[in-house]
N, C-alpha and C positions, 0 to 999 in steps of 0.2 A: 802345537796340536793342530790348530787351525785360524780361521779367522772368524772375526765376530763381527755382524755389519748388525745397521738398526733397519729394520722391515718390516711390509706391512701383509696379510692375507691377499692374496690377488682374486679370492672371492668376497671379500669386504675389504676393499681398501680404504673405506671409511672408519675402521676398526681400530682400535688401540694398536703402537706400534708394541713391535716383538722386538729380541737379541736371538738374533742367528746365529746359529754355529757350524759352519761349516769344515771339513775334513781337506786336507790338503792329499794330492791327490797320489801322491807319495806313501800317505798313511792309509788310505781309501785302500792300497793294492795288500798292506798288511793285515794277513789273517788276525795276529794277535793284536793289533792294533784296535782290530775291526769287534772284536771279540771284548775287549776294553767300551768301548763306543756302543756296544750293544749293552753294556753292565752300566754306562751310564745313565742311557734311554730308561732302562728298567728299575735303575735304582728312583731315579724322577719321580715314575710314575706311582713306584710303593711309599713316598714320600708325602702326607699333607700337612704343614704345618704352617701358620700365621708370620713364622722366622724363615721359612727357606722357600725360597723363588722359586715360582711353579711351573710343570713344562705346559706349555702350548698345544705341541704336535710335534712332530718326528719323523722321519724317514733314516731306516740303519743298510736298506737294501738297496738302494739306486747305489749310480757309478760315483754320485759325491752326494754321500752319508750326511745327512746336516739333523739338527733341533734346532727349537725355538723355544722360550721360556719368555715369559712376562718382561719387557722391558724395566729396568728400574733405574730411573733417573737420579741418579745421585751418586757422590764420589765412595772408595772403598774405604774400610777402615785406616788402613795404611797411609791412602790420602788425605783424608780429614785427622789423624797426627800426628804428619810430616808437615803443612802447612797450618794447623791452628796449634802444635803442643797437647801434652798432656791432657790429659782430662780431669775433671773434678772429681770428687768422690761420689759425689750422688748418681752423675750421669754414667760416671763406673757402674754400680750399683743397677742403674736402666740395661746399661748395658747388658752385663754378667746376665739377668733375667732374661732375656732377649736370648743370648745366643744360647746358656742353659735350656731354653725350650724349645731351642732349635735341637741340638743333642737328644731330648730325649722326645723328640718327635721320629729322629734318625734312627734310635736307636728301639724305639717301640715299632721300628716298620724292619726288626731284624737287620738293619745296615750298620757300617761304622763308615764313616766321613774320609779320615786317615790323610787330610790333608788341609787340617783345618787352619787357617793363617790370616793374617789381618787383611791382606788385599783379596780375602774370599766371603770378604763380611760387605757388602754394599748398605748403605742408609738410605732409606727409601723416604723422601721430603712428607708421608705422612704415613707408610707403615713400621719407618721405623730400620733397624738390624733387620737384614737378608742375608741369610746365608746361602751361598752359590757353589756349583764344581762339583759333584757327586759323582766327576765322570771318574775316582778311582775308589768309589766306594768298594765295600767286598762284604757281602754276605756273611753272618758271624757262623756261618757252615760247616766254616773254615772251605770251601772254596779256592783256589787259587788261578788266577788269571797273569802273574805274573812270573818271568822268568825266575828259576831260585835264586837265591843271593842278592836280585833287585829287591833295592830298597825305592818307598814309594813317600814321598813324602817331601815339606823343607825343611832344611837345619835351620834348627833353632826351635822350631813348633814340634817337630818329633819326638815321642816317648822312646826312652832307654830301648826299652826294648821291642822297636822297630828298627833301632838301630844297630842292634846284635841280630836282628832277624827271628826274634819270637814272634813277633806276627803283630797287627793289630786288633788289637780288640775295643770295647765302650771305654774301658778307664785308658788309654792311648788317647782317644780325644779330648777326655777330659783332661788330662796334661796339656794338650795345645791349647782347650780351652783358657788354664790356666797363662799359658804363657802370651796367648797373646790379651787377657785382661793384663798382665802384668806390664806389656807392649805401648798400651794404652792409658796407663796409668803415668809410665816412666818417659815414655817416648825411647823405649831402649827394647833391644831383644834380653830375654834375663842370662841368658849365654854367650851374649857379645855378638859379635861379628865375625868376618876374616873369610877365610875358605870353609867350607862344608867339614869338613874333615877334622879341621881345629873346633869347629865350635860341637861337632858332635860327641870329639873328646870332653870338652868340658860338660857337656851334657849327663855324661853319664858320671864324672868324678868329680865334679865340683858341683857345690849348692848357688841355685841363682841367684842373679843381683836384683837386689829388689827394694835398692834404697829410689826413696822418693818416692814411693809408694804409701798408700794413705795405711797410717798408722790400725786402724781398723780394719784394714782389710789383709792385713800380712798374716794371720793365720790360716784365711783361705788358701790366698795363693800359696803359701807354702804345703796345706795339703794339696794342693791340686799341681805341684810339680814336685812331689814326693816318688822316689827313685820306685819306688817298691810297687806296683798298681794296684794290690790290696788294701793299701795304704790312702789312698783316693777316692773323695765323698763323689756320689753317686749324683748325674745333673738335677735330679731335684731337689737333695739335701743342699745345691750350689745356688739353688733357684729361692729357696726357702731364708739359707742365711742371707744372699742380699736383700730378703724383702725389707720392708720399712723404712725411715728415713735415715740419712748420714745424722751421726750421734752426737756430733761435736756440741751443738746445743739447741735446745728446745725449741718447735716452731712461735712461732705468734701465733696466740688462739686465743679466740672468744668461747668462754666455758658453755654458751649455748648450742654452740655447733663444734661438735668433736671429729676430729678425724676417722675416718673409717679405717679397718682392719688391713694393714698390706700397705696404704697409702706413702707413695714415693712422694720424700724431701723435693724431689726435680720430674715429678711426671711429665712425661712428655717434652722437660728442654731439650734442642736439638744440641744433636754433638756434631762440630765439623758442617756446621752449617745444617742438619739434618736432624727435624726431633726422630724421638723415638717413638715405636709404638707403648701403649701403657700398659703397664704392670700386667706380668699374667700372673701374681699371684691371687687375682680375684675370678681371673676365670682360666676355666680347662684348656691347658697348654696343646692337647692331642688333639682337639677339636678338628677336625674337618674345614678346609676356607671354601666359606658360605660360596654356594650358585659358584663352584667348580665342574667346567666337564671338559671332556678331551676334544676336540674337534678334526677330521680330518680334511685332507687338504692341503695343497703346495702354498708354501711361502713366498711371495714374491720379494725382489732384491727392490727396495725403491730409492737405495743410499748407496753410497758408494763402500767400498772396502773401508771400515774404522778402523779397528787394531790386529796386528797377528799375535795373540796372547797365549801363555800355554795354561794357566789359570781358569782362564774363559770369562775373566771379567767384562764389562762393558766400558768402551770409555767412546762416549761420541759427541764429546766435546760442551758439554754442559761444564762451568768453570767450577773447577773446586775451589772451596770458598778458603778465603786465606785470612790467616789472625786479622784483627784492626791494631794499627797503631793505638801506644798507649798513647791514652789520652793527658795533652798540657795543661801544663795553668794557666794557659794566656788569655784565661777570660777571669781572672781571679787575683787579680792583682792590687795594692794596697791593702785599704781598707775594707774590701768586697766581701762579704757573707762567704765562709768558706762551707764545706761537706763536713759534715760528721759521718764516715763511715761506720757499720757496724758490724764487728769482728765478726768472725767464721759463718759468714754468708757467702751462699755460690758468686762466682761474677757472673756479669752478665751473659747470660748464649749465646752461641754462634746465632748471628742471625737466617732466617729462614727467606727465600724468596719469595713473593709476593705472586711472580709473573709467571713460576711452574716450569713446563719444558720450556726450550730455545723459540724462537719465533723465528718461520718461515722468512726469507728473504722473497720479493718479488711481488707480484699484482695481486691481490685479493678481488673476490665477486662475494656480490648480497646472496646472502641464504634465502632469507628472508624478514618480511618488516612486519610492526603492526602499527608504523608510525602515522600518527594526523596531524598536518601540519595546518595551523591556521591561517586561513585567505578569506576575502571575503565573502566568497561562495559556497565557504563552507562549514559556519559560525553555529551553527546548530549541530553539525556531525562531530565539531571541534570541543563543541558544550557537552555533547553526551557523553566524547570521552573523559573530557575532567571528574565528571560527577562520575563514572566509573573507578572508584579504586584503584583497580590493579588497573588502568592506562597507564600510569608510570610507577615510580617503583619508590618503597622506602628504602630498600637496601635489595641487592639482588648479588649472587654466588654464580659463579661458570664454571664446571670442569670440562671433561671430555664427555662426558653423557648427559648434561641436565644443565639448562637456564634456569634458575630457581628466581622467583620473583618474589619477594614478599611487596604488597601491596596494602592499599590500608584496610582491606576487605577481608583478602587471604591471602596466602601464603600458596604460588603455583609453582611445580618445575614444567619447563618445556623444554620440547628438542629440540640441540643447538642445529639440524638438519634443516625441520620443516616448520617450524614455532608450533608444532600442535601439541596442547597441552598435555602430560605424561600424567601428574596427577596432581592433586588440589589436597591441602593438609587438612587432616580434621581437628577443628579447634577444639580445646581441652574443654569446654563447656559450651553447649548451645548458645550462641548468640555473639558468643567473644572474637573480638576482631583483635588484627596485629596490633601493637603499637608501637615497638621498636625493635631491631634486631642486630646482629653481633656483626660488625664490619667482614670480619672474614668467618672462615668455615673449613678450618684445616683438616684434613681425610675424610672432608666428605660430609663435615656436620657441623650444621651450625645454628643458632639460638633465638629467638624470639618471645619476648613478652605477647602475651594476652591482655586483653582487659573486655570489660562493658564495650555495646557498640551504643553509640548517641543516636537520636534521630535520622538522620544521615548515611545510619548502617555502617559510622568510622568511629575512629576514635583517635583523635590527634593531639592527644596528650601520656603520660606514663603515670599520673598521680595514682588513679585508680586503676593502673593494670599490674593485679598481681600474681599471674599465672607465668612460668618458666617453663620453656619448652626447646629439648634437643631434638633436632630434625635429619634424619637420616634423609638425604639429596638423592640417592641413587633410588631408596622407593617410595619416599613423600612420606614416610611414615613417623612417629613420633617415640623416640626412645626412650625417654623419660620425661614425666611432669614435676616441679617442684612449686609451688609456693612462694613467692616472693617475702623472704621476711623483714622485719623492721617496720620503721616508721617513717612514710614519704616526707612528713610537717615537722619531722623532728628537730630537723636540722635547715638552718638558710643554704640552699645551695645553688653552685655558681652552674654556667652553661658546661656541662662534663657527659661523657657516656654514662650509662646508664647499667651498662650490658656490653658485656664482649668477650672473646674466645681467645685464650692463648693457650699456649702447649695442646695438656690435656685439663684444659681446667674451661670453664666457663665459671666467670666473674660478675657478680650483680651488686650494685652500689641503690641502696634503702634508708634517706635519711645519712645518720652517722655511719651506718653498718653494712660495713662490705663482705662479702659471703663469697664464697669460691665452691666450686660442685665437682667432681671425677665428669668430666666430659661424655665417658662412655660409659656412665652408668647410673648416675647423680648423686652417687655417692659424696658424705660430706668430705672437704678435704680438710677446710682452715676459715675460720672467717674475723674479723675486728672491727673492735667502734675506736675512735679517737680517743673517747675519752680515757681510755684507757693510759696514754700517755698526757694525759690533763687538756686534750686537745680535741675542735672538733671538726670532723671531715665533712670540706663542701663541695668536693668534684675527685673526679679519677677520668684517668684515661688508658685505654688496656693495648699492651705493647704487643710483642711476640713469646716473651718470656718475663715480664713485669709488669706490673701495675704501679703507676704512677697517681700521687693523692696528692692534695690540696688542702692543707689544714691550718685552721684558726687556733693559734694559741695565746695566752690559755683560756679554755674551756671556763664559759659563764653565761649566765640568764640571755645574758646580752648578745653574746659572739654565737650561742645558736639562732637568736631571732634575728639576726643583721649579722652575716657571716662578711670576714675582711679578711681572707688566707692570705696569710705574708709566707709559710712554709712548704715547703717541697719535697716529698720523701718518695723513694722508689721501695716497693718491695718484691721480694720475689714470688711470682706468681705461683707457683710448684708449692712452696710451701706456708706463705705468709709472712715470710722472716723478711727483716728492714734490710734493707743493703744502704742504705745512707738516706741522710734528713739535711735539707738544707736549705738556708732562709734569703728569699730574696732579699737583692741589696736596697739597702733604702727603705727597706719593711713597705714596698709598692704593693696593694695587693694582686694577687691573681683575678685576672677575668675569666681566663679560658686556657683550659687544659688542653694542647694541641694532637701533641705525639708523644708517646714511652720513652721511645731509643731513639735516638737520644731526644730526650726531654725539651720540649717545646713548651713556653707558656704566652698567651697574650695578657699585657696589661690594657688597664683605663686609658679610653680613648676621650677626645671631645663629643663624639654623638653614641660610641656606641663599642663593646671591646671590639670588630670587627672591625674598628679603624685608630684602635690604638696602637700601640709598639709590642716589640715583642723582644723574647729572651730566649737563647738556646744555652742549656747544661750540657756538662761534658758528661758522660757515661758514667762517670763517678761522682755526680754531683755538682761540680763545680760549674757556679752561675757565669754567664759570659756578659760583655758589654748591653746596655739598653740599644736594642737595634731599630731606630725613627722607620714608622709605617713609607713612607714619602721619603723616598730613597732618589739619586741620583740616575739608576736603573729602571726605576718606575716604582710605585707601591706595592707592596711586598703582601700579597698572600691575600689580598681584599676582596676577589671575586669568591672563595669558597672557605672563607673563614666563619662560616652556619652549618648549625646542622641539620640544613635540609639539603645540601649538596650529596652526590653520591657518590664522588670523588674528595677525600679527605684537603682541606688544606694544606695539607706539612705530610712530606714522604723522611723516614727516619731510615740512614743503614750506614750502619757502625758508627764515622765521626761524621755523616756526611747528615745535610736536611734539604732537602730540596722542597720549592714552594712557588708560585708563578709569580709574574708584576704585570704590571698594569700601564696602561697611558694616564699619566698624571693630568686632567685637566684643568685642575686649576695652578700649578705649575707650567703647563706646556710642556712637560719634559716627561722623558722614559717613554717606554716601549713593553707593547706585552711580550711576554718572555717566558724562560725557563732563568733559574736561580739557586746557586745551593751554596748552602752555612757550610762553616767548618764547626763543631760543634769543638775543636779542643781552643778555640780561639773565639768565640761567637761571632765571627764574622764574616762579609759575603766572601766566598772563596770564587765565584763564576758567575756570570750572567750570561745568555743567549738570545738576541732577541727573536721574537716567531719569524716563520718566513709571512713575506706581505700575504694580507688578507684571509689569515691562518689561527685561528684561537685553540691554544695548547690545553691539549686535558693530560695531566699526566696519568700513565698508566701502572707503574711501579716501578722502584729501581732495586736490584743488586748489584753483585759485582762486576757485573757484565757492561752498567750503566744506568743511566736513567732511559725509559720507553715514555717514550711521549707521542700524542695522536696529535697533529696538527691540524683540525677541523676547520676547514675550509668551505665556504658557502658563498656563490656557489664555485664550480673548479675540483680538485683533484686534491684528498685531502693524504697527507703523508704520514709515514712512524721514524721517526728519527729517534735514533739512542747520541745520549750525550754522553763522554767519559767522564770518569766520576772525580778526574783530578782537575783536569782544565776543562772540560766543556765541549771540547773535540765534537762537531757533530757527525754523524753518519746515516746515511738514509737506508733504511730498513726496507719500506713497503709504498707501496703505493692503493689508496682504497678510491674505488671509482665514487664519480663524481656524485655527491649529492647533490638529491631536490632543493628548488629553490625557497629562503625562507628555513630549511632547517636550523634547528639548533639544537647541539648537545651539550650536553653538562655532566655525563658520567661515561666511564669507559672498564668494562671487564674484559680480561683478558685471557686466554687460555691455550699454549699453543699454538694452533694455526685456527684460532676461532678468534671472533674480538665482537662484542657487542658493544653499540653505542645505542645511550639511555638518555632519558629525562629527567628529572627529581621532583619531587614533588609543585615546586615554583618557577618552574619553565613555563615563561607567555606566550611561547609559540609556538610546541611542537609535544607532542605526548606518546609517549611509547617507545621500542626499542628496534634498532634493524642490526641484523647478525651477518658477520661477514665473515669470509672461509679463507685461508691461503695456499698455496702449495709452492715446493721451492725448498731450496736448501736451506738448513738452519741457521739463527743467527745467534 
């Protein structure tokens, strides 16, 4: 049809990028082409829904015809189950709801789709199933735009009777719908393969293959590729049966807190690398997407030509994320504490990146700063910023529109443009300040404890903050409050989060009792004490799609007042069910819960757990070798093994860990660096050391690599990605030179934005400076 480049407004080039569409100029000279191209413009705009990618703008009258629709970063359905396999049943389940209310979002705006297919589903890294391509929708008018006897559609995803030429109607897409959940389920088309023509025969006389498809779900699919189109449930009878969780067996719950109505077994796990958006069985599918309007105005080309597609998919080289190796035993061996797995729990999820779009190749400039660095001259302007709060930051979130700063005062976003403040959060009660908040903020929203302010106007502790707060980033506002429940004194507990955000769940650990909330609504999902398995929980630490616990067993007078966690259990965050328990060797106890995926813990050091040894599990449990802090490389993870850093010690993605080293002084040996575990082996797989006079903050790793900021003071500070098998480096960017005496310790990243911060225990330098790139992606 044509081509599809990534682009920006040429009257805001500062703007979110688009997917262009442009008309090849062959097809530009066809009436009926053009007349198709005009049905797609129109069908766009009659379309609003949370599932299908919205247009931009448009032009159908110049000499070359183009649209633009919201960029959506992420691989297609096609490609996330050609490269990860099937899918689980629950995320089926996400699924099937998802593109269901795409359907009947289509089909409430009088269209049908009529070429509905797995590479026309993109997965949006936080809204979720998009459905794309409307450019051969048809009006249910019956209208007709195409010559007679064309058939419009693909084999394999086509109703019977598109294929005889009765035409398409609502129950035709509900058939593709079906066929490609079945797609996704099986990793197969349910009519095979071969030529168009063989499998369109099958289509219409033979019953699909629909082995390996989850037992529970074979009577949908088989209505919904049911020959007869009368015979085919309606998308919200489709939307309805997959509400609630996969059946196979009961979540883990604590009788105090029940799960709410609709709640997904897997809300929000990502599939193929990409969560989903959550459940619309709790809210209105037809909705309108909030602060939508048209804009006019020429699209400027700022990339080169991406793909010639006839779909109109986007592919502009974001990696699709590929299965992980199964994980070995080779940290498990003899007599070593094995996993107890627990039956018919999801595996773990694709994982999510961290790091958002590609990163800009080439030279970055300051945006802007509001850093004070200490010199002698300037010890009083350097004092007033510490006693300020928000001069540095507890935890701070970056997208494309908002620096969100939570501070120990409040909670601010500003412009990643100008730093001027956007808006300031109202805390849930006069008087209450932050006191902790959720490492990340997946689509947009993320979590903060409340509590009492001390003298001070702060509050640098979580005993007494018991207010929970979801924070909408794009308008400061606060979407739901919840109550912290339990009992802080109830339990001894070790150095762990407190608080954090995976899928759609925000997680809060109280004492023994961990508690989980619907993200976007606070509804309850699941929550558990230990002792429920005779055991009591002293730390968690919140993944992308699990929470990892630390528990004392068994469960006595003793082991709450003086907690010694020898045990290790992951469970699934979506619904609270174990996916496996497992005891370190040697019954060593935990000090510190590091990372989820894979599973980091520190043991007992001689001064402090921030310079003991540590342990990486395989993703299934299995504990790996004791790995000595005082490595040959250098010491292994001792600069931000606290949690007042604002870059995490330990980065987890798939089998891989990455973590910095150090100059051993009292060795004389190693080098500060970059370093990464193999978590099916527990051992180092890489080392790198910085380039001279260079301290490494990492910034996140996926498939792509590790992103590391090279902070250099003073001189030219660099971004190098490491490959994630040997180490490979490659230099990404270059950020001009910083002031003398800086120092950073935290690094957000976003695109072609990257802020470098403070944390709370920086003796030199307070505040954040925001830096911009431009340049092709990387």
């Amino acid at each position: 049809m044509g081509e599809v480049c990534l682009a920006r407004r040429a009257d805001s080039p500062e703007g979110p990028p688009v997917a262009l569409k442009t008309v090849h100029a062959r097809l530009a000279r066809d009436p009926d082409f053009l007349a198709r191209f005009r049905r797609e413009v129109a069908a766009a705009r009659e379309v609003e829904s949370p599932f299908v990618v919205p247009l931009v703008d448009a032009d159908t009258d110049t000499a070359e015809p183009w649209l633009a629709t919201v960029f959506v970063p992420g691989p297609t359905l096609a490609d996330a189950v050609r490269s990860s396999g099937p899918l689980p049943e629950d995320r089926l389940r996400e699924l099937g709801r998802a593109l269901a209310g795409a359907l009947m979002d289509i089909h409430g705006a009088g269209l049908v789709h009529r070429d509905f297919k797995p590479s026309n589903v993109l997965l949006h890294p936080d809204k979720g199933a998009q459905v794309i391509d409307l450019g051969i929708a048809r009006a249910v008018d019956g209208t007709r735009l195409t010559a007679t006897g064309l058939v419009v559609g693909s084999a394999g995803f086509m109703a019977p009777e598109q294929l005889t030429g009765d035409g398409a109607r609502p129950p035709s897409d509900v058939f593709a719908l079906g066929a490609v959940l079945a797609y996704a389920a099986t990793g197969r088309q349910p009519f095979g393969g071969g030529p168009a023509h063989r499998v369109g025969h099958r289509t219409l006389t033979e019953e699909p293959d629909l082995v390996g498809a989850p037992a529970a779900l074979l009577p949908l699919l088989a209505s919904c590729l049911a020959k007869d189109p009368a015979r085919r449930p309606t998308p919200r009878l489709i939307r309805d049966a997959l509400t609630g969780p996969a059946p196979e067996t009961e979540p883990v719950a604590d009788p105090a807190v029940s799960p709410g109505p609709g709640t997904s077994s897997a809300l929000g796990e990502p599939v193929g690398g990409r969560p989903f958006r959550p459940s619309p069985a709790s809210t209105p599918v037809s909705a309108s997407a909030p602060g939508r309007r048209r804009v006019r105005g020429r699209v400027a080309l700022i990339a080169g030509t991406l793909a010639v597609v006839v779909s109109g998919a986007l592919t502009v080289g974001l990696l699709v994320l590929r299965g992980g190796d199964a994980p070995s035993a080779g940290g498990s061996t003899g007599d070593r504490a094995t996993a107890r797995p627990s039956p018919s729990v999801p595996a773990l999820a694709e994982p999510v990146s961290g790091l958002g779009p590609a990163v800009p190749r080439g030279v970055w400039s300051r945006s802007w700063q509001d850093t004070v660095i200490l010199h002698e001259t300037n010890e009083a302007e350097y004092d007033k910023a510490t006693e300020n709060g928000n001069a540095y930051a507890v935890e701070a979130w970056l997208t494309d529109r908002v620096f969100a700063r939570v501070g120990r005062r409040s909670v601010q976003g500003l412009s990643p443009d100008t730093g001027r403040v956007l808006w300031t959060l109202k805390p849930p009660v006069r008087g209450m300040v932050p006191c902790a908040a959720s490492r990340t903020a997946p689509g947009g929203v993320g979590a903060v404890i409340f509590g009492p302010a001390d003298e001070k106007g702060e509050n640098n502790g979580t005993a007494d903050c018991d207010r929970v707060v979801a924070v909408d980033l794009a308008s400061g506002t606060s979407l739901w409050e919840r109550r912290r429940p339990g009992d802080i004194y109830a339990t001894d507990g070790i150095d762990s989060d407190v608080l954090g955000v995976t899928g759609d769940r925000v997680v809060v650990m109280t004492g023994d009792l961990v508690t989980a909330w619907r993200l976007r609504d606070g509804a309850p999902a699941w929550s558990h004490r230990g002792s429920r398995d005779a055991c009591v929980i002293n730390g968690m630490v919140v993944g992308q799609s699990s929470v990892v616990e630390a528990l004392t067993c068994p469960a006595t007078e003793e082991s709450r007042r003086n907690g010694r966690p020898t045990t290790v259990r992951s469970v699934n965050a979506g619904d609270g069910r174990i996916r496996w328990t497992s005891r370190v060797p040697d019954d060593v106890p935990v000090a510190r819960l590091e990372t989820a995926e894979p599973p980091v813990i520190s043991l007992p050091g001689p001064v402090a757990d921030i310079e003991g040894p540590m342990m990486v599990f395989s993703n299934d449990g299995k504990p790996g070798p004791l790995l000595r802090e005082a490595q040959p490389q250098g010491t292994l993870g001792i600069w931000t093994r606290n949690r007042f850093q604002l870059t995490p010690a330990f980065f987890g993605w798939r089998d891989t860990v990455v973590t910095l080293t150090q100059y051993n002084d009292d060795r004389q040996s190693g080098t500060d660096g970059v370093v990464a575990l193999d978590s099916r082996t527990g051992k180092i797989r890489w080392h790198r050391p910085a380039p001279s006079g260079g301290r490494p903050v990492i910034a996140g790793v996926d498939d792509r690599g590790v992103l590391v900021v090279h902070v250099t003071e003073p001189g030219t500070t660099a971004l190098v990605r490491y490959a994630l098998d040997d180490g490979t480096p490659t230099a990404v960017g270059e950020l001009p030179r910083l002031p003398d005496r800086a120092e950073f310790d935290g690094v957000r990243l976003y695109g072609d934005r990257l802020a470098l911060m403070t944390g709370q225990h920086n003796l030199l330098t307070k505040g954040v400076m925001m830096f911009r790139a431009s340049g092709s992606r990387s």
